[in-house]
C-alpha positions in Angstrom: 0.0 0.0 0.0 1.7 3.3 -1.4 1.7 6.1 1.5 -0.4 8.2 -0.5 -3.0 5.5 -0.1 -2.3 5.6 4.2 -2.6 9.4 4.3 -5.4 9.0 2.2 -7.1 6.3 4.7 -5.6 8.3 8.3 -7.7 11.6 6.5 -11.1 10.2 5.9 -11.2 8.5 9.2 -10.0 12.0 11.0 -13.4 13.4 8.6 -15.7 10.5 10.4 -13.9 11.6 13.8 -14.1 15.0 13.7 -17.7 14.9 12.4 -18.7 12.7 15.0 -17.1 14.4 17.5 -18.5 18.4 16.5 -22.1 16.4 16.3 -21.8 14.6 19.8 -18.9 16.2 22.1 -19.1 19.8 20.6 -22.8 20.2 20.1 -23.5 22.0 23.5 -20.2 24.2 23.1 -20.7 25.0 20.0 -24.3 25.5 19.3 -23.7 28.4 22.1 -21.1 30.4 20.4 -22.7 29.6 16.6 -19.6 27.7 15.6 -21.0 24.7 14.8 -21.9 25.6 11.0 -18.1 26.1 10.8 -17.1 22.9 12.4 -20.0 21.2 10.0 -18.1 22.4 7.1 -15.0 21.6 8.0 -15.5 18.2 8.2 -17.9 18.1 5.1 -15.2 19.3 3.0 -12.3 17.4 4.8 -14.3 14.1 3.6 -15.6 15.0 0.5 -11.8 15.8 -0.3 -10.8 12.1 1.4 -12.6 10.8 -0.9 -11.3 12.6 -3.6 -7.5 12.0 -2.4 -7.6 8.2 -2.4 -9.2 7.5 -5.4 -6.8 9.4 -6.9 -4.2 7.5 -5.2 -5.4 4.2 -5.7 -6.8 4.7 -9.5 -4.9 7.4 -10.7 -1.2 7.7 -8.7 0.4 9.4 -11.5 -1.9 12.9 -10.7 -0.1 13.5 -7.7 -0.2 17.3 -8.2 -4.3 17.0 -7.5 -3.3 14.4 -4.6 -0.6 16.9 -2.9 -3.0 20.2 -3.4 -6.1 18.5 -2.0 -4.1 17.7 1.1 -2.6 20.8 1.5 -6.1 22.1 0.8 -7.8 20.2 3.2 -5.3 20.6 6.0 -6.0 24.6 5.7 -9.2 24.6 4.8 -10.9 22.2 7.7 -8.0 22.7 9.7 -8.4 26.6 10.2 -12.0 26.1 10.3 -11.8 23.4 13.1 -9.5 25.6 15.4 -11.7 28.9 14.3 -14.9 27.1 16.1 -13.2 26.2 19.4 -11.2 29.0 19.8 -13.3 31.7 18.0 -10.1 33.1 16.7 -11.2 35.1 13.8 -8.1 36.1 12.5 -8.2 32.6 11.2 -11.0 33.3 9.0 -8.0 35.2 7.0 -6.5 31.9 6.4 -9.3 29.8 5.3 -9.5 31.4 1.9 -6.1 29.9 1.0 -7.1 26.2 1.8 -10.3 26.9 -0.8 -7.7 28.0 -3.4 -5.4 25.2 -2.9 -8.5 22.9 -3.2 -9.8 24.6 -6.0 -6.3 24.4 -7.7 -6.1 20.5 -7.1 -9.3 20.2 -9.1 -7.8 22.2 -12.1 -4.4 20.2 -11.5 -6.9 17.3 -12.0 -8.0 18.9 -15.4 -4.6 19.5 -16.8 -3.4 16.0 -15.8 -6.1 14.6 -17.8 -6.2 16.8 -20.7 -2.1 15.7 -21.4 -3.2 11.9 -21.1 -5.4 12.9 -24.3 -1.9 14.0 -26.1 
């Protein structure tokens, strides 16, 4: 199994842990302060872009500019969001923006990738 594949794995079941955790152990918390839409998305996108990473990784290794953006993505994206609804540090919000480009630029890595297969 190639490490992309582990990281891959260890990502989606931090998305099932994380969203099981914001929907049981943070609700109370959370629900208080009006964080919880950020913690929701957070891990929506953090799985959705699990997904996303190991089917690349097991069906398509040689795209590993989409693989290594969708991480990076992912890690910045949910990551910033996570911390932002415990800690209601807004400056964070700042920060966000750059994990949604980097995801946004692994989908158009994607494209490219694809489009020089067709040469």
């Amino acid at each position: 199994m190639s490490n992309a594949v582990r990281i891959s794995a260890i990502m989606g079941f931090l998305a099932v842990a994380c969203g099981a955790f914001g929907a049981h152990g943070l609700k109370g918390t959370l629900d208080a302060t009006g964080q919880l839409a950020n913690w929701n998305t957070a891990a929506h996108y953090h799985l959705i872009h699990s997904v996303a990473l190991l089917a690349v990784a097991l069906h398509a290794p040689f795209r590993v500019w989409a693989w290594r953006l969708w991480l990076a993505g992912t890690v910045v994206f949910s990551g910033t969001l996570y911390v932002l609804a415990v800690t209601g540090m807004k400056w964070l919000g700042a920060i966000t923006p750059i994990g949604g480009v980097l995801l946004l630029a692994g989908w158009l890595a994607l494209v490219a990738q694809a489009a020089s297969l067709r040469k």
